[in-house]
N, CA, C and O atoms as CSV, one atom per row, in Angstrom:
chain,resi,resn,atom,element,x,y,z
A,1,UNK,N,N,0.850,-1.172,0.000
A,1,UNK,CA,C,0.000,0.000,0.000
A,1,UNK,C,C,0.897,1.237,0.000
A,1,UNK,O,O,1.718,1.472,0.887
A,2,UNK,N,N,0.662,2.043,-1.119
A,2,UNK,CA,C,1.361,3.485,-0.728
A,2,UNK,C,C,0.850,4.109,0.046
A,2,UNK,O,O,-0.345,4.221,0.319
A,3,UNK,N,N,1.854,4.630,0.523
A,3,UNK,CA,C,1.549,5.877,1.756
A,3,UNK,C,C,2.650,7.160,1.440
A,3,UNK,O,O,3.728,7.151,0.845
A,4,UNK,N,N,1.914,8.228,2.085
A,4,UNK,CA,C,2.937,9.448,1.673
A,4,UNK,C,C,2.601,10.242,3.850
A,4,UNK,O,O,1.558,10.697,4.321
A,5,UNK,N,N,3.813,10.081,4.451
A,5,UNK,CA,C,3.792,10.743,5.631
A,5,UNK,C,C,4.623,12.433,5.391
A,5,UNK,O,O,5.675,12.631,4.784
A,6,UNK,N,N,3.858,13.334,5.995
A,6,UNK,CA,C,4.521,14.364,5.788
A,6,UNK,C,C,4.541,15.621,7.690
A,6,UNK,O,O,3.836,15.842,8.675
A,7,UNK,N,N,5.927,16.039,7.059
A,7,UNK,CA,C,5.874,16.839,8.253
A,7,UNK,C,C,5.858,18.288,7.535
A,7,UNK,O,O,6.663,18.294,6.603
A,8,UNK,N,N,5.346,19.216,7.655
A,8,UNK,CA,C,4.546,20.580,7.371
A,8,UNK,C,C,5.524,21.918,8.354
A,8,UNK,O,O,5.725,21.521,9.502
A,9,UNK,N,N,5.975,23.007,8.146
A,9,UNK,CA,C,5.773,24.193,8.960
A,9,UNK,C,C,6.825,23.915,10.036
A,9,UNK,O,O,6.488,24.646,10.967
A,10,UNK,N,N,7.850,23.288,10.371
A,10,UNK,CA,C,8.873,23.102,10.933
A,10,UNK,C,C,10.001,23.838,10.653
A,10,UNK,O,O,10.811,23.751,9.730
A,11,UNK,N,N,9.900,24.793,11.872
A,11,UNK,CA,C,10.456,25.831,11.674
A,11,UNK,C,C,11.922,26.126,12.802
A,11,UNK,O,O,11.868,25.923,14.015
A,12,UNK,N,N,13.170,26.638,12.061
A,12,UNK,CA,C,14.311,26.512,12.686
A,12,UNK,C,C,14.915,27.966,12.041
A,12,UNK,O,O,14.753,28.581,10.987
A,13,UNK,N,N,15.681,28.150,13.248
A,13,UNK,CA,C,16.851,29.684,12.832
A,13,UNK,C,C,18.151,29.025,12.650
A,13,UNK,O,O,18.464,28.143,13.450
A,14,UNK,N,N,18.976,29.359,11.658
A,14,UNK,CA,C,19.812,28.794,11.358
A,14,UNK,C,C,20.948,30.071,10.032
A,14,UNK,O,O,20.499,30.838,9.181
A,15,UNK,N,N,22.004,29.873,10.297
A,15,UNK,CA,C,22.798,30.463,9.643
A,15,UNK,C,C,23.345,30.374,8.131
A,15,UNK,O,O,24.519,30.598,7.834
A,16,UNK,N,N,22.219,29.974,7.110
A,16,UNK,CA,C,22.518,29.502,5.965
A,16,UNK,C,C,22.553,30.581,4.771
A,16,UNK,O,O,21.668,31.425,4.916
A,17,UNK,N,N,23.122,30.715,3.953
A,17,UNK,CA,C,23.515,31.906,3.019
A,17,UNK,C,C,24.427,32.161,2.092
A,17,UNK,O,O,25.513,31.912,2.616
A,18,UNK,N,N,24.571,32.496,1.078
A,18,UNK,CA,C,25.862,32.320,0.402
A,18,UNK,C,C,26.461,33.567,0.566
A,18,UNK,O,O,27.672,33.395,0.430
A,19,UNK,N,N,26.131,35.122,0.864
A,19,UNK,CA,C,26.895,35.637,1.562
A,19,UNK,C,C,27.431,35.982,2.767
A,19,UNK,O,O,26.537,35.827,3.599
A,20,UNK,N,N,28.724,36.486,3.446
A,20,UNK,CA,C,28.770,36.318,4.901
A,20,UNK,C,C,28.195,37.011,5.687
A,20,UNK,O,O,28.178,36.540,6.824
A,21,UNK,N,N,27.561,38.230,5.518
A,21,UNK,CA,C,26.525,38.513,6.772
A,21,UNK,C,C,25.427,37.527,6.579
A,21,UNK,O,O,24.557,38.366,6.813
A,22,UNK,N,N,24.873,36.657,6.393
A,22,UNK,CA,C,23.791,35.699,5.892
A,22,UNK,C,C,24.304,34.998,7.114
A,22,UNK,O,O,23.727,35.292,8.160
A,23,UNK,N,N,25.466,33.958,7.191
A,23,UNK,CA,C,25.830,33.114,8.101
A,23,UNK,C,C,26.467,33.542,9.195
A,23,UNK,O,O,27.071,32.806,9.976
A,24,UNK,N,N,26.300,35.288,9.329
A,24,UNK,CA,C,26.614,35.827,10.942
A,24,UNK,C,C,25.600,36.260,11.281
A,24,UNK,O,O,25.391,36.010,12.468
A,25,UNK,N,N,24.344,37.158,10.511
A,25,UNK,CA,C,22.879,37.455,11.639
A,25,UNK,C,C,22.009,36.471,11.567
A,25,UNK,O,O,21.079,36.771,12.317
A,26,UNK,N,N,21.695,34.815,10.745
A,26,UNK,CA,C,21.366,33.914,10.332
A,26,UNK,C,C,19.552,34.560,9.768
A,26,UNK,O,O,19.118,35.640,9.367
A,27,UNK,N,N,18.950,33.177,10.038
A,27,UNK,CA,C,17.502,33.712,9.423
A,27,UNK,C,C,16.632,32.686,9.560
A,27,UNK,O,O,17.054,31.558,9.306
A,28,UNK,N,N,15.296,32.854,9.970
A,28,UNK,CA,C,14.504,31.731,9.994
A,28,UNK,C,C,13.882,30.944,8.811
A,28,UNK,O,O,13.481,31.510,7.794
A,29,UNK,N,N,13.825,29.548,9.014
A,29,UNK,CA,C,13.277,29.037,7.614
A,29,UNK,C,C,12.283,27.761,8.280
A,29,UNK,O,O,12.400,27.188,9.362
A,30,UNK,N,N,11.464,27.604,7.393
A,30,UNK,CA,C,10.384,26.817,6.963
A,30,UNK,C,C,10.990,25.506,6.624
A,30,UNK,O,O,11.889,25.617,5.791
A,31,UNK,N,N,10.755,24.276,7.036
A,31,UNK,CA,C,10.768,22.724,6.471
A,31,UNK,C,C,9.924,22.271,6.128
A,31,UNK,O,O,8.997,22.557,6.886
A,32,UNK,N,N,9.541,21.497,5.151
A,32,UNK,CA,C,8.764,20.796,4.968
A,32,UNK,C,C,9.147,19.308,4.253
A,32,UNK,O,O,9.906,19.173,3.294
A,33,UNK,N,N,8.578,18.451,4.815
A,33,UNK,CA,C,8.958,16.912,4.081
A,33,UNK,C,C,7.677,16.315,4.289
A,33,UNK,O,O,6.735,16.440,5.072
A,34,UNK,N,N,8.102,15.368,2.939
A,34,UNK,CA,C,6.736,14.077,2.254
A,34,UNK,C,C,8.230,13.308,2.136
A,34,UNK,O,O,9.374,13.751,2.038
A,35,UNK,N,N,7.719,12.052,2.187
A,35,UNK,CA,C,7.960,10.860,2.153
A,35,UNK,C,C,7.199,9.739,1.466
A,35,UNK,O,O,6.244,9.423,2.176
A,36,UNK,N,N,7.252,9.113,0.495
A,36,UNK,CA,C,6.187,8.255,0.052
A,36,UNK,C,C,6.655,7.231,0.430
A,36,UNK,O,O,7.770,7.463,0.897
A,37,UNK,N,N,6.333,5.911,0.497
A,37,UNK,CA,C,6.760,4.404,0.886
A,37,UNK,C,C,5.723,3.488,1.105
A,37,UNK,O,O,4.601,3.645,1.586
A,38,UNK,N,N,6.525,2.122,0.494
A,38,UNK,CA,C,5.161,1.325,0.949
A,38,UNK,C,C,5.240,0.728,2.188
A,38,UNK,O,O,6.092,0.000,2.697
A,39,UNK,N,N,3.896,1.299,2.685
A,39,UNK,CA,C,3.434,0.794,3.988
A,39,UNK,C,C,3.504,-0.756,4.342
A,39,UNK,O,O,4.082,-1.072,5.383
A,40,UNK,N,N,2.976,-1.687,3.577
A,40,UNK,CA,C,3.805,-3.102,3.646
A,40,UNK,C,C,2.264,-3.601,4.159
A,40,UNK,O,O,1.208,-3.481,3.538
A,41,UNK,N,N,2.537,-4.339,5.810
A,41,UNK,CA,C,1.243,-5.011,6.079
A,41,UNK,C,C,0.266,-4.444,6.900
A,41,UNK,O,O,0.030,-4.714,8.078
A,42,UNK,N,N,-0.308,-3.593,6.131
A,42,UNK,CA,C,-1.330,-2.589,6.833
A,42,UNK,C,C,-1.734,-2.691,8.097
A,42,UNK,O,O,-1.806,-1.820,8.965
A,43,UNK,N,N,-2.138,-4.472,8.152
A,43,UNK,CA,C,-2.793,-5.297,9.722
A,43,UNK,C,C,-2.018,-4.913,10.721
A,43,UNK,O,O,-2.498,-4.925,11.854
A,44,UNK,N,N,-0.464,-4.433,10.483
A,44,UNK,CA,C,0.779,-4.867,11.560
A,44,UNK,C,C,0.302,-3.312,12.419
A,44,UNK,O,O,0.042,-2.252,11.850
A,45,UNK,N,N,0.293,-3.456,13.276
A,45,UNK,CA,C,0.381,-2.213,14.052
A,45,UNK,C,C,1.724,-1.947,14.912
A,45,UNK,O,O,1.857,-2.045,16.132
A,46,UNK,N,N,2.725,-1.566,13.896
A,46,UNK,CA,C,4.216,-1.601,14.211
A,46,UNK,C,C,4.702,-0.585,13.653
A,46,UNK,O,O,4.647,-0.588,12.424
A,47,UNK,N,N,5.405,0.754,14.413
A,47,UNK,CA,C,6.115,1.710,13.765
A,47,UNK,C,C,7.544,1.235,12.855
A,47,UNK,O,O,8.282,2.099,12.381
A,48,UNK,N,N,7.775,-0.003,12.714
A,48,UNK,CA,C,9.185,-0.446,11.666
A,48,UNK,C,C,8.327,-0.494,10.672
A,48,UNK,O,O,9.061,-0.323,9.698
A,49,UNK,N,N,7.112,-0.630,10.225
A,49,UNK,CA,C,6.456,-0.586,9.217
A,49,UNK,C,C,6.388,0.803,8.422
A,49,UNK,O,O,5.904,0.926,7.297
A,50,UNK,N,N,7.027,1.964,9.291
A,50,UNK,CA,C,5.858,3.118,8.151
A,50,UNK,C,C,7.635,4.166,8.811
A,50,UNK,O,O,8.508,3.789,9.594
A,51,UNK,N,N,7.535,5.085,8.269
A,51,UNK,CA,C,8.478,6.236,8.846
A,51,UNK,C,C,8.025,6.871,10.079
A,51,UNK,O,O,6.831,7.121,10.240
A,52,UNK,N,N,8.955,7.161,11.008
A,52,UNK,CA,C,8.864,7.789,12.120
A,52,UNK,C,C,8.919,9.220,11.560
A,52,UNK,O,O,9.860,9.469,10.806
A,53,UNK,N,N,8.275,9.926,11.756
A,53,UNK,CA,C,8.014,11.665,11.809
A,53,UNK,C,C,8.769,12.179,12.848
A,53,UNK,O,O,8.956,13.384,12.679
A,54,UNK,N,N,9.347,11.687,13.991
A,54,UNK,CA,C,10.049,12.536,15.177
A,54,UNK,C,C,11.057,12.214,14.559
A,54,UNK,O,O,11.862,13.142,14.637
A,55,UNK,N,N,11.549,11.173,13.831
A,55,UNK,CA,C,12.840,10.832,13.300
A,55,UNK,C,C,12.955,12.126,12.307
A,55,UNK,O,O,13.889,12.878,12.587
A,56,UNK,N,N,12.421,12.372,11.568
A,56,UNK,CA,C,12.282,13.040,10.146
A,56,UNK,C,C,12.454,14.534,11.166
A,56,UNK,O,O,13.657,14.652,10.938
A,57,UNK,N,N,12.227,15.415,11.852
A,57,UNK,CA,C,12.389,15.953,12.214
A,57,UNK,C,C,13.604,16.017,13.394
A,57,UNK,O,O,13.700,17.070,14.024
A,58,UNK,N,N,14.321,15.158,13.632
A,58,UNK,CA,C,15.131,15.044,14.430
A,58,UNK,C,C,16.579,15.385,13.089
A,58,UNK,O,O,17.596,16.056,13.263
A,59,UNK,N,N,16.087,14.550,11.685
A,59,UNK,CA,C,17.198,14.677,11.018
A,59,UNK,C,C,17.226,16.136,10.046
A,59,UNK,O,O,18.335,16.448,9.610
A,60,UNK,N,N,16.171,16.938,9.734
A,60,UNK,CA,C,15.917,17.975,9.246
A,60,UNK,C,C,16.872,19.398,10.567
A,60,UNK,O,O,17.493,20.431,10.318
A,61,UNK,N,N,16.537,18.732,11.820
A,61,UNK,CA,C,17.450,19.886,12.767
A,61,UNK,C,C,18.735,19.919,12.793
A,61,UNK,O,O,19.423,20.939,12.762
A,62,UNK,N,N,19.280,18.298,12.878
A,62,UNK,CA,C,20.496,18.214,12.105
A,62,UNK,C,C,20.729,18.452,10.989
A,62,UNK,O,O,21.881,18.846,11.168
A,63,UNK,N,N,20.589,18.535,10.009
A,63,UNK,CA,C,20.921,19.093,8.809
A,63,UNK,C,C,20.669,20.613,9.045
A,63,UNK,O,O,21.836,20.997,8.965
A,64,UNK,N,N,20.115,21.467,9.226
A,64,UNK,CA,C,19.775,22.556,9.901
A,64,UNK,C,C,21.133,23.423,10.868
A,64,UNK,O,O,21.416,24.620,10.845
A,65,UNK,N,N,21.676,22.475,11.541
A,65,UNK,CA,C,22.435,23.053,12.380
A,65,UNK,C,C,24.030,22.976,11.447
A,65,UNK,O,O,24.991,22.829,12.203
A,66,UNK,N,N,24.236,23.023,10.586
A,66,UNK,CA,C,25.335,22.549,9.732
A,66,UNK,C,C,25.026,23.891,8.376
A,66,UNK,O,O,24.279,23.940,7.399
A,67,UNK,N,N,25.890,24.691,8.890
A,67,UNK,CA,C,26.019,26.142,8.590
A,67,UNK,C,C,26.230,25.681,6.899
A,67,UNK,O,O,27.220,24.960,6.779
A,68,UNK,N,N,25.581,25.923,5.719
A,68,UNK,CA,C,25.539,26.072,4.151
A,68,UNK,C,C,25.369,27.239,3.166
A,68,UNK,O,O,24.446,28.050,3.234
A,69,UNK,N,N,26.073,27.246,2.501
A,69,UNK,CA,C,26.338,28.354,1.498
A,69,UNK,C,C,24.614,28.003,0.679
A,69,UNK,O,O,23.773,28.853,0.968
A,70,UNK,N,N,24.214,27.068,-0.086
A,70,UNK,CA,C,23.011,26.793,-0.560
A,70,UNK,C,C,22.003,26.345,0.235
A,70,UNK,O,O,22.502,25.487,0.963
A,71,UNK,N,N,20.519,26.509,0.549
A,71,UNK,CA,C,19.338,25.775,0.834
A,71,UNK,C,C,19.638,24.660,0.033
A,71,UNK,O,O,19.726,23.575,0.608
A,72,UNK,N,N,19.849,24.727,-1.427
A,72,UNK,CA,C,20.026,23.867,-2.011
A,72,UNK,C,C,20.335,22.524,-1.382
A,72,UNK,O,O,19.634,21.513,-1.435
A,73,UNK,N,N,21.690,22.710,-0.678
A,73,UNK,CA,C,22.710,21.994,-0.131
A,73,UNK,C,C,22.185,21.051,1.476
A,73,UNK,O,O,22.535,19.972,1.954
A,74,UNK,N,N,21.271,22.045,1.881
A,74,UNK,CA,C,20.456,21.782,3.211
A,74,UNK,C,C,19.923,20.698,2.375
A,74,UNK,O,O,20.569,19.660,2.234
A,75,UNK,N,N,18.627,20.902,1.737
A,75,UNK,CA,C,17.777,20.312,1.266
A,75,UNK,C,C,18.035,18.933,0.811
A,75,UNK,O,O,17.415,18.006,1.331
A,76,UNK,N,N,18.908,18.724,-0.123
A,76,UNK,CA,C,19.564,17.486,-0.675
A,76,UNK,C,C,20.179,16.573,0.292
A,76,UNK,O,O,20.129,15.344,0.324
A,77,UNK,N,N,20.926,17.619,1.285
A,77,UNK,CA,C,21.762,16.305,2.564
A,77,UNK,C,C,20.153,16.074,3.657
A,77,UNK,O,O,20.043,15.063,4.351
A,78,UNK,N,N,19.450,16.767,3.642
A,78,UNK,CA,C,18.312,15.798,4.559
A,78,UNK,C,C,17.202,15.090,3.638
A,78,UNK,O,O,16.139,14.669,4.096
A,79,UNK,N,N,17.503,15.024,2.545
A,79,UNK,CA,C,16.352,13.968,1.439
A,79,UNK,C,C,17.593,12.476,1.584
A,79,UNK,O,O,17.420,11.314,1.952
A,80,UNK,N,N,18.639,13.120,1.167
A,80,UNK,CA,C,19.615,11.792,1.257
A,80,UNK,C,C,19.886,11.706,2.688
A,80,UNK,O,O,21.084,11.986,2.689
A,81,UNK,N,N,19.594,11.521,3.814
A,81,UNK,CA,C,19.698,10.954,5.335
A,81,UNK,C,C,18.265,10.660,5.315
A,81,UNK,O,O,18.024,9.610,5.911
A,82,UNK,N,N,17.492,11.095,4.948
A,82,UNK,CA,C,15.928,10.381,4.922
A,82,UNK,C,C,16.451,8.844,4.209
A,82,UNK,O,O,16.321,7.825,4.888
A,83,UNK,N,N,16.977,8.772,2.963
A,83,UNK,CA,C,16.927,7.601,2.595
A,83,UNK,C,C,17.827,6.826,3.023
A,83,UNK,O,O,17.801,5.611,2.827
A,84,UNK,N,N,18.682,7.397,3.623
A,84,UNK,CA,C,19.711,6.625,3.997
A,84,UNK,C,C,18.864,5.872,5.179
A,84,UNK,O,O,18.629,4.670,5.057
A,85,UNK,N,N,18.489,6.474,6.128
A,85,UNK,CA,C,17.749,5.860,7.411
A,85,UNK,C,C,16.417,5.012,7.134
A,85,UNK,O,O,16.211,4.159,7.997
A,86,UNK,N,N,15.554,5.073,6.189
A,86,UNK,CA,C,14.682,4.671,5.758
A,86,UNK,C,C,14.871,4.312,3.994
A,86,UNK,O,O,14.804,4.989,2.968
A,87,UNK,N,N,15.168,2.707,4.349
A,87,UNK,CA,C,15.297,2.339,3.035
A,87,UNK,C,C,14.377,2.175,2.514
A,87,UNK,O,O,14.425,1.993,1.298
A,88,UNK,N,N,13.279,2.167,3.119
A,88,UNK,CA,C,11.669,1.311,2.284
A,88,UNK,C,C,10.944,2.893,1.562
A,88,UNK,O,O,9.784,2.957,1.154
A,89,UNK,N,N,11.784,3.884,1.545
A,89,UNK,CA,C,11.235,4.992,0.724
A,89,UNK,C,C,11.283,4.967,-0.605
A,89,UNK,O,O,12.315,4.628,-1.184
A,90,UNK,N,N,9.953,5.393,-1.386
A,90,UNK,CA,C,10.082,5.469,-2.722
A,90,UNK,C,C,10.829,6.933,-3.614
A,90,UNK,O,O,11.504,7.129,-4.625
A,91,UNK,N,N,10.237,7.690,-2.559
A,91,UNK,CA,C,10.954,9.442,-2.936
A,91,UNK,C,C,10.530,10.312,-1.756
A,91,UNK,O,O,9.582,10.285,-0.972
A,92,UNK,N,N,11.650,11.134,-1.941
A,92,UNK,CA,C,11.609,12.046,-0.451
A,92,UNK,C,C,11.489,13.395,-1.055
A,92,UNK,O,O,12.332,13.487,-1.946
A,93,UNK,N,N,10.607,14.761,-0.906
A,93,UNK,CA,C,10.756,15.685,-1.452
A,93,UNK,C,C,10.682,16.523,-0.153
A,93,UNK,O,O,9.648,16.654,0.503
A,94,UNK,N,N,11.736,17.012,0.119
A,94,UNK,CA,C,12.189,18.426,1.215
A,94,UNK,C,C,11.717,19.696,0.137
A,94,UNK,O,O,11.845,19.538,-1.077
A,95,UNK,N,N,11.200,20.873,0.677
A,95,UNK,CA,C,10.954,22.107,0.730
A,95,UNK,C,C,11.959,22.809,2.476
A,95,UNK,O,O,11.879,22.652,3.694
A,96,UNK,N,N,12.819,23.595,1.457
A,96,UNK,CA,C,12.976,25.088,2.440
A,96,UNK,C,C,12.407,26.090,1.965
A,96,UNK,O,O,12.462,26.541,0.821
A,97,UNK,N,N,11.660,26.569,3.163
A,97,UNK,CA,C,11.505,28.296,3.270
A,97,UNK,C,C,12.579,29.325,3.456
A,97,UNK,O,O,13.402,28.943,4.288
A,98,UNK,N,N,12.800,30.330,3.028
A,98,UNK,CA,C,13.526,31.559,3.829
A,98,UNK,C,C,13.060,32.105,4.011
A,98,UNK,O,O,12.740,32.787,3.037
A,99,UNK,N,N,12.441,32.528,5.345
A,99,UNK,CA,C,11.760,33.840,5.525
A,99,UNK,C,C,12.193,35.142,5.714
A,99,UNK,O,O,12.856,35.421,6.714
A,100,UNK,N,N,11.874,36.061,4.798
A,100,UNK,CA,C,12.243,37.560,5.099
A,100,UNK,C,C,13.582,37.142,4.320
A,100,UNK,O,O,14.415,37.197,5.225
A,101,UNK,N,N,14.162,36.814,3.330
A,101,UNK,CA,C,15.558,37.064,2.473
A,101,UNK,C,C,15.857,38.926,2.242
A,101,UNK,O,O,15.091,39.861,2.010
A,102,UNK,N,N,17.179,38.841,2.422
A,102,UNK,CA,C,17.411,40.217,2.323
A,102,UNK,C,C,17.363,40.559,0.845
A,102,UNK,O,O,18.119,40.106,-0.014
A,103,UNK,N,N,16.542,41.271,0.697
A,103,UNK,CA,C,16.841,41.472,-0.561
A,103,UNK,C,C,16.005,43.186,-0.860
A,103,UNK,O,O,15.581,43.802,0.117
A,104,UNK,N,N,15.914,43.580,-1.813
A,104,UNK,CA,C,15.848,45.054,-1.918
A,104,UNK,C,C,14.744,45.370,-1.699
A,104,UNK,O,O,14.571,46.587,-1.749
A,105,UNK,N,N,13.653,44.621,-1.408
A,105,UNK,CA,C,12.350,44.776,-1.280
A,105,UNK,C,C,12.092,43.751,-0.900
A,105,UNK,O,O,12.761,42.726,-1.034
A,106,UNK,N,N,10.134,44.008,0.129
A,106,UNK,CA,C,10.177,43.078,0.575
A,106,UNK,C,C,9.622,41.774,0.163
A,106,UNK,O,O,8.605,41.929,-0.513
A,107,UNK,N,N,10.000,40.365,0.373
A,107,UNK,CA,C,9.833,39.472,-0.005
A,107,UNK,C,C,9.422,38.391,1.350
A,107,UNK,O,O,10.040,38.383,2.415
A,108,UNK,N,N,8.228,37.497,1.016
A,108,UNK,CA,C,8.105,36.980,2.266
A,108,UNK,C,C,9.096,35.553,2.720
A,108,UNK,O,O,9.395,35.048,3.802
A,109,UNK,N,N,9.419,35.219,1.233
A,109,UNK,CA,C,10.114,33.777,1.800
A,109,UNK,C,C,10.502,33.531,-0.035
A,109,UNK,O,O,9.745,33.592,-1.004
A,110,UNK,N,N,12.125,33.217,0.053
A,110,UNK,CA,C,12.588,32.235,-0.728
A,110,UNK,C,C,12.080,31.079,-0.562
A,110,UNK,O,O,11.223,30.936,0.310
A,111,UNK,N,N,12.668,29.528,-1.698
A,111,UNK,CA,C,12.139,28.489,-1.366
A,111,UNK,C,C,12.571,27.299,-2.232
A,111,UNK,O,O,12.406,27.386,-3.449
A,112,UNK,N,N,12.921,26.582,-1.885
A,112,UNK,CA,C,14.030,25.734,-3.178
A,112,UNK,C,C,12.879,24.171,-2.427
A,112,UNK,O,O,12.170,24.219,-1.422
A,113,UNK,N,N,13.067,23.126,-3.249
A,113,UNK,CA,C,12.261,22.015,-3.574
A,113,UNK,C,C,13.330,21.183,-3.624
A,113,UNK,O,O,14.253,21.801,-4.154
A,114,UNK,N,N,13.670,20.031,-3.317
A,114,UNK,CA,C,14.417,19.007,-3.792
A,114,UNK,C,C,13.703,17.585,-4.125
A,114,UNK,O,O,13.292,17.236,-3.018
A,115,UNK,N,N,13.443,16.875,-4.781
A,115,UNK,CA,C,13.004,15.204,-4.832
A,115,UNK,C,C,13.916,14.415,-5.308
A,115,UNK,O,O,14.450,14.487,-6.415
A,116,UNK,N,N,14.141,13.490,-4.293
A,116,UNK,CA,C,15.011,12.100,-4.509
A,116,UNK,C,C,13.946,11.038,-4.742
A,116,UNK,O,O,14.274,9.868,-4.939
C-alpha cells in the first residue's frame, strides 16, 4: 500500500547563506517533508512498518544546524539521510523556506524544492 507521511511548517533559525553577513545574523526558515513508501502489512500495528516523523524531524534539525552556502545543499543532505535511514522509501521531497531574504524589497520567503 502506498503511503505518503509528511511533516509541514517546521520551523528553525539557522545560519545559511551564500553571503557572509547571511551566516553571521542567520535567518529563519520553513521545512517541509513528504515521504512516500510502501506501507507493507497494513494489519501490523508496528512503527518499523511506516516512517517515524520525530525521526524526520530530528534529522531535518540536524541538517539545519550545519552552517551552508546553498538551501540547495540543506535540502539534498536531509532527502539523502531520509533515505539513507529509511530504506523502504520510494521518494523524499524536502521544501525550504527563507523567511524575510534580504533582498531590496520586501519578499516573504525564498524556497528551493528538492526530490530524490
Amino acid at each position: 500500500m502506498n503511503t505518503t507521511i509528511s511533516l509541514h511548517g517546521a520551523e528553525f533559525f539557522a545560519y545559511h547563506g551564500f553571503y557572509p553577513e547571511e551566516q553571521i545574523l542567520g535567518s529563519r526558515f520553513i521545512v517541509d517533508i513528504e515521504v512516500d513508501y510502501n506501507f507493507g502489512n497494513k494489519d501490523e500495528d508496528n512503527i518499523s512498518n511506516t516512517i517515524d516523523y520525530v525521526q524526520l524531524y530530528h534529522i531535518a534539525g540536524e541538517q539545519m544546524k550545519q552552517t551552508r552556502k546553498l538551501i540547495e545543499t540543506v535540502a539534498n543532505a536531509m532527502a539523502n539521510e531520509i533515505k539513507s535511514q529509511f530504506p523502504l522509501t520510494d521518494k523524499v521531497t524536502v521544501s525550504i523556506k527563507k523567511l524575510n531574504p534580504a533582498l531590496s524589497g520586501k519578499v516573504d520567503y525564498s524556497k528551493v524544492v528538492v526530490n530524490i
